[in-house]
N, C-alpha and C positions, 0 to 999 in steps of 0.2 A: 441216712447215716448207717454205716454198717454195721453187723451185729461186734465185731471188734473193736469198732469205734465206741458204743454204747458200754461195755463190757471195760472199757479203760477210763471211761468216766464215773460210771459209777462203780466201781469196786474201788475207786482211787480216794472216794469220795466219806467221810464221815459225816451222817448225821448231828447237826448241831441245832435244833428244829426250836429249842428255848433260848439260844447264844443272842440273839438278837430281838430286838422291839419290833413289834410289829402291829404297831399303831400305825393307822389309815389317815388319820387325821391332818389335813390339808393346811400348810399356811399360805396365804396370799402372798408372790414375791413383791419385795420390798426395794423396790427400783428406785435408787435414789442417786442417782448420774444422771444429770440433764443434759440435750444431746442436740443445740441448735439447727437450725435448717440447714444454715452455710458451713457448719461443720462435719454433718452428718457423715457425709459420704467419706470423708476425712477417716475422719475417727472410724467406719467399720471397713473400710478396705483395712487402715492397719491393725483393725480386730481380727479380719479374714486373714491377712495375711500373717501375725502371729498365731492363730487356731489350727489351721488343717494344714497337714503335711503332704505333701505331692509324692505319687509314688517313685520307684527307683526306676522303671523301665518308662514310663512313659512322661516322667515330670507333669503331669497333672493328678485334679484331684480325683478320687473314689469314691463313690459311693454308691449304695445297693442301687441295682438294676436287675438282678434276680429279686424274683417275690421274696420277701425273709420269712424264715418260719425261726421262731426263738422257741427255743425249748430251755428249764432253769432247773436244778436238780440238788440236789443238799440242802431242803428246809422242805418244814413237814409241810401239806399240800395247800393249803389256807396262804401262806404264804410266796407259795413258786407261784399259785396263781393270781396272786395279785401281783409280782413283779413281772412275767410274761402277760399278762391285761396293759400292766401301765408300758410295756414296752410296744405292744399294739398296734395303745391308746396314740402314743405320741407319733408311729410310723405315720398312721392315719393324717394325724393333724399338719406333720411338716410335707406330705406327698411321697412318702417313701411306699414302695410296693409292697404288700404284705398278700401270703399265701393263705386264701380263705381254708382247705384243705384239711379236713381233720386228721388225716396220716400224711402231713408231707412232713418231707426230709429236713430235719432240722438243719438251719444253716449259721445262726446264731446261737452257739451252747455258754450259756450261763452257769458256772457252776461254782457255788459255797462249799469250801472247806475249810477244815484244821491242817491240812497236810498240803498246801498247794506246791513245794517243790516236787515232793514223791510224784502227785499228777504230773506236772511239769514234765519230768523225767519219764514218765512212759509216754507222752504226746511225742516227745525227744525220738526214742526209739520206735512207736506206732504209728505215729503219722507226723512225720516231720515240718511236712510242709503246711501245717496248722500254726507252725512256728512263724511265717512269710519269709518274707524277701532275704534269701542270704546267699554268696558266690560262693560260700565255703563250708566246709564242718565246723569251725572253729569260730566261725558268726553265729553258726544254727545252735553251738552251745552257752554264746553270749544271748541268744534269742531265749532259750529255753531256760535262764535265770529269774528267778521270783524275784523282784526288786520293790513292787510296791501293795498296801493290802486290797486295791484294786487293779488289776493288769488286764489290757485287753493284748490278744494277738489278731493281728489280718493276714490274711490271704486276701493278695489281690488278682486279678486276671485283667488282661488287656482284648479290648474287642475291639476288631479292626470293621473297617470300611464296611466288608462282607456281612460282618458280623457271626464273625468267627471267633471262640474265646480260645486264650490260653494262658493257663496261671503263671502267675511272674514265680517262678522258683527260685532262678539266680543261679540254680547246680544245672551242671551240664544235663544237655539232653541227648548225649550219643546223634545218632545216625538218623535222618528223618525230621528233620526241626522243620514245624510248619511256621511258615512264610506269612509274617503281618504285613496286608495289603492296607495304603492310605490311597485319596483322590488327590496327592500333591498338594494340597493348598500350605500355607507355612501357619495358615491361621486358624483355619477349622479342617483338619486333615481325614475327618471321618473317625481316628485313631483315640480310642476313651479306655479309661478306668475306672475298674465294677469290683463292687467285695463278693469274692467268693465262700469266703467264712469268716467267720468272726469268734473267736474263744475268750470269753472272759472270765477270768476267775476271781472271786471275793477270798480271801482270809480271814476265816470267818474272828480267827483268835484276836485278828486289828480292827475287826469293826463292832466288835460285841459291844450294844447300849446303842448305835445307832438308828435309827428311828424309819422305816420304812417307804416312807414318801422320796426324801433325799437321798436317798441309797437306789430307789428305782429308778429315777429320774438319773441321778450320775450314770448306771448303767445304762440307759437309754441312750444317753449321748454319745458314749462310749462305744455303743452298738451301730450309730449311724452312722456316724464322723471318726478319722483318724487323726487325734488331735496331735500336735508338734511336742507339747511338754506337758506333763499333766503336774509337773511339781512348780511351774510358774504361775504368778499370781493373772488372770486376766484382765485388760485394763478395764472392759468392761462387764458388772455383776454375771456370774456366769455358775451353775450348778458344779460344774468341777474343779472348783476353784474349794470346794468346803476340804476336802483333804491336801490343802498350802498351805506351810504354815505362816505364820505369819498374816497372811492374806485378811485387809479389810475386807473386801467385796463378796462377805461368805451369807448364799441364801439356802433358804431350806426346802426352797425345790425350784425345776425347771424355770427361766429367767424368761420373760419377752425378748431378750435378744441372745437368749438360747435358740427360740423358737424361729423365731427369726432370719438366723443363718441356718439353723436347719431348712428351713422356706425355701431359702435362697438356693442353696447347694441342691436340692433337689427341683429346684426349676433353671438353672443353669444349664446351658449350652455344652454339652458334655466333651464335645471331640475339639473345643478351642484350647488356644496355649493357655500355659497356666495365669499368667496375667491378666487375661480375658476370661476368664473363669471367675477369678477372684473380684475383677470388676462388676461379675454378673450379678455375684453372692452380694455386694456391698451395695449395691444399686437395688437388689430386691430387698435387703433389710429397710435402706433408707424408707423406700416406698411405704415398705409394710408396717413398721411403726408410725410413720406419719398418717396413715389409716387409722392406726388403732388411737390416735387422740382424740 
């Protein structure tokens, strides 16, 4: 991260180090959706395929294939380090890459404030394409809108055959646009989707009184997966499902078929179409909870 990138987060950033709880204290998830054999695969393809959203240049899904390095910033230090540990913790346990590195480049910035449009607005002007995927100015300023008191943004990049990247921006690239190479196949092209950054911002003024554990874990999820709607209820128990309202299926930390499809998505066949994808994720959850009975 460069010294201007570090310099718009945290000046942008108020300390609010007492705004929130920060109690450690674990509940066991309380999974109470029973999920038969012959319905299994049913039931989480169309969990997979209401969950993660396929990007705009390549219609599949995303996820880290650079190491992630999280770095969390706006809570006193007791606290950033236990939400970057539990963000880690879970890279570790779903097979997501994590950068052993004591100085690497932060690629996932977390950051708690009071002021999250101000931040918002200078990411707007300093690094825009933190905002992701837009053809326009006029997208990049619907992008750069605070809408919810958790937001994450992606940058994605597209790696070709070669294994070449290049970030999906959407704004013109003038003169010199390098050439994505596939091996032709219609089914698995070589041609996949990687996060190049991840920004998420807490408000801290919407979540003061919430409780540690479920506020790391939402972030977690958030940092891995680019979910489709974070304001719809999920059909099944799901950690980001606690800021729905309405929402029965509300638990107080990461879910076995949280974990689950994170399993899946990160042992899935990366360069296949997006329906063979989705089938990969739905077929490793099935598996992997019928293990864990």
């Amino acid at each position: 991260m460069s010294g201007n990138t570090v310099r718009i987060f945290t000046v942008s950033v108020l300390l609010m180090a007492g705004g929130i709880h920060a109690s450690a204290q674990t509940a066991a998830p309380s999974e109470n959706v029973t999920v038969t054999a012959s319905k299994s695969r049913e039931v989480f393809h169309n969990f997979t395929k209401a969950f993660a959203t396929p990007t705009a240049t390549t219609g599949k899904i995303a996820r880290w294939e650079r190491h992630v390095c999280p770095i969390v910033v706006g809570q006193n230090h007791n606290f950033t380090a236990f939400i970057m540990q539990r963000v880690k913790y879970i890279a570790l346990a779903v097979g997501a890459p994590i950068n052993t590195e004591a100085s690497c480049k932060p690629n996932i910035e977390i950051v708690f404030t009071t002021t999250p449009q101000a931040l918002l607005d200078n990411v707007r002007k300093n690094e825009p394409d933190y905002l992701g995927y837009a053809t326009s100015n006029a997208q990049r300023d619907v992008l750069a809108t605070v809408t919810r008191p958790i937001q994450a943004w992606y940058t994605t990049e597209i790696v070709d055959w070669n294994g070449m990247r290049l970030v999906d921006s959407g704004m013109p690239l003038g003169e010199g646009i390098e050439v994505t190479r596939s091996n032709g196949s219609r089914i698995n092209n070589g041609i996949h989707s990687g996060f190049n950054h991840v920004l998420i911002v807490i408000d801290t003024t919407k979540v003061a009184g919430q409780t540690i554990v479920p506020l790391a874990d939402y972030i977690s999820m958030v940092a891995f997966t680019q979910i489709t709607s974070l304001d719809t209820c999920q059909q099944l128990p799901s950690i980001v499902n606690i800021l729905v309202a309405g929402c029965k299926h509300v638990e107080d930390s990461i879910t076995q078929f949280d974990l689950a499809y994170l399993r899946g998505l990160y042992r899935m066949i990366a360069d296949r179409i997006l329906v063979a994808q989705r089938n990969d994720i739905a077929d490793a959850m099935a598996d992997t909870l019928a293990k864990a009975k």
